[in-house]
C-alpha positions as CSV (number, residue, x, y, z in Angstrom):
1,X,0.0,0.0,0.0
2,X,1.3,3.5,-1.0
3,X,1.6,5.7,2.8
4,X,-1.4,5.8,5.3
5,X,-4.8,6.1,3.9
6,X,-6.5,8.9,2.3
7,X,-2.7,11.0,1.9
8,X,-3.7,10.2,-2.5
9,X,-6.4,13.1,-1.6
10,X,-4.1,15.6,0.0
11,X,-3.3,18.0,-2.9
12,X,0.3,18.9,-2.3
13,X,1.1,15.2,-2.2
14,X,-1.1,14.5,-5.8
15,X,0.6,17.6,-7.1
16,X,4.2,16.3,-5.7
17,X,3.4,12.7,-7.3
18,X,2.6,13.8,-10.5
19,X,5.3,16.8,-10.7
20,X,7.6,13.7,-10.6
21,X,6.0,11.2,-12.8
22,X,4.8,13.7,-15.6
23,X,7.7,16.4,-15.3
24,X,5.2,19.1,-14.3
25,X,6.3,22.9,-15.0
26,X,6.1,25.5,-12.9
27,X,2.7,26.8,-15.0
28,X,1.4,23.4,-14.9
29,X,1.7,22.9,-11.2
30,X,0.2,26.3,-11.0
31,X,-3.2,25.2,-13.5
32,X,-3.3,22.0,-11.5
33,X,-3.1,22.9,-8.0
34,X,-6.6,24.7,-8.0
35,X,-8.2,21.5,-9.8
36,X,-7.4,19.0,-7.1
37,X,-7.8,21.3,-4.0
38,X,-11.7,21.8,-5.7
39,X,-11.7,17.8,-6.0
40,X,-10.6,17.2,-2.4
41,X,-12.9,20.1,-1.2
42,X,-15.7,18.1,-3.5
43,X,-14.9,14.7,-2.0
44,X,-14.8,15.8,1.8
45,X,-18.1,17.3,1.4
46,X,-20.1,14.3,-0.4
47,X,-18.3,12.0,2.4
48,X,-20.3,14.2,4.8
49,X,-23.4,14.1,3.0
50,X,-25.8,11.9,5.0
51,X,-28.6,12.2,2.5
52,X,-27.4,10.1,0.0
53,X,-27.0,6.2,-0.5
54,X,-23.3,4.4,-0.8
55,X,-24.4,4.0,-4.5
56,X,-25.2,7.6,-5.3
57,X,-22.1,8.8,-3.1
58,X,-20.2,6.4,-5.4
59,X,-21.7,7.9,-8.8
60,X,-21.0,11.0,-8.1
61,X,-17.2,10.5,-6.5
62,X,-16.5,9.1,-10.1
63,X,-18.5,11.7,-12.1
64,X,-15.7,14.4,-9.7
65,X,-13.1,11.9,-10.9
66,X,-13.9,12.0,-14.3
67,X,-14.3,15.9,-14.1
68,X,-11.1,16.3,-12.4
69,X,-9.3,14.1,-14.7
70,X,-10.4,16.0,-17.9
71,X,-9.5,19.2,-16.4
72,X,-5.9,18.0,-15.7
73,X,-5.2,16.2,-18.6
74,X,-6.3,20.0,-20.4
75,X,-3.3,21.2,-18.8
76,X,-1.1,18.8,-20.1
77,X,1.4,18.2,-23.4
78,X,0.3,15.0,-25.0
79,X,3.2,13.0,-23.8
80,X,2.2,13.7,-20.1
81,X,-1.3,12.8,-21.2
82,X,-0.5,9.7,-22.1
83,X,1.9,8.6,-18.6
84,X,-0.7,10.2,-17.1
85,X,-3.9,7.9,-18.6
86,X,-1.6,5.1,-17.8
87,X,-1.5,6.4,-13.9
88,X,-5.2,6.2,-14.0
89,X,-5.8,3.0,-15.5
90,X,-3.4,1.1,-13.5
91,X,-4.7,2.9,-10.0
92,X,-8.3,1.8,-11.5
93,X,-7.2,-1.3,-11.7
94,X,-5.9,-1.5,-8.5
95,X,-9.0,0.2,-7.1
96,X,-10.9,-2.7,-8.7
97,X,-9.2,-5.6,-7.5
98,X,-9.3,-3.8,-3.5
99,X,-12.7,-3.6,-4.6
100,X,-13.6,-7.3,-5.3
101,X,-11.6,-8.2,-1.8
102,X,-9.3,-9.3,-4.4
103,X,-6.1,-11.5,-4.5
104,X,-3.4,-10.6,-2.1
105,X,-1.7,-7.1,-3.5
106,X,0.9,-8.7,-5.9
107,X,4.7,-7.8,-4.5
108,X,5.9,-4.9,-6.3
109,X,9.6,-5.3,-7.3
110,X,11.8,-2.2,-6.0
């Protein structure tokens, strides 16, 4: 598992990841920062909403996702874009297999 729970939500650490894995600039960081404190504002706030079921919360965590994602990936050169779609699709499928009380997480080589 990647650090304590719930730090993937805390802006400054998303922005530090993906300042390393996409070779952010300085504008980028700027563009980006703004989207993912709004997504994290967005999440806290439908994880406090009472007045919904587990399935709608769910819906509309991924509709944010999906939002935030297209916002970012406006910011970015189509090389990023790429590395980053791969980020996405491997933490999805990651997501999915936590999800399904999957296998055992699979060793990572280091």
């Amino acid at each position: 598992m990647h650090g304590p729970r719930g730090q993937m939500m805390n802006p400054d650490k998303q922005l530090e990841h993906l300042t390393k894995t996409l070779n952010l600039t300085s504008d980028q960081q700027t563009q980006i920062k703004p989207i993912l404190e709004s997504q994290q504002q967005q999440m806290m706030a439908l994880h406090q909403d009472s007045s919904l079921s587990r399935d709608d919360k769910m819906a509309k965590a991924k509709s944010l996702h999906a939002d935030t994602t297209s916002k970012i990936e406006g910011v970015l050169t189509s090389d990023q874009k790429q590395k980053y779609e791969a980020m996405q699709q491997k933490m999805q499928e990651h997501m999915q297999e936590r999800m399904q009380g999957g296998a055992a997480p699979q060793a990572q080589p280091q």
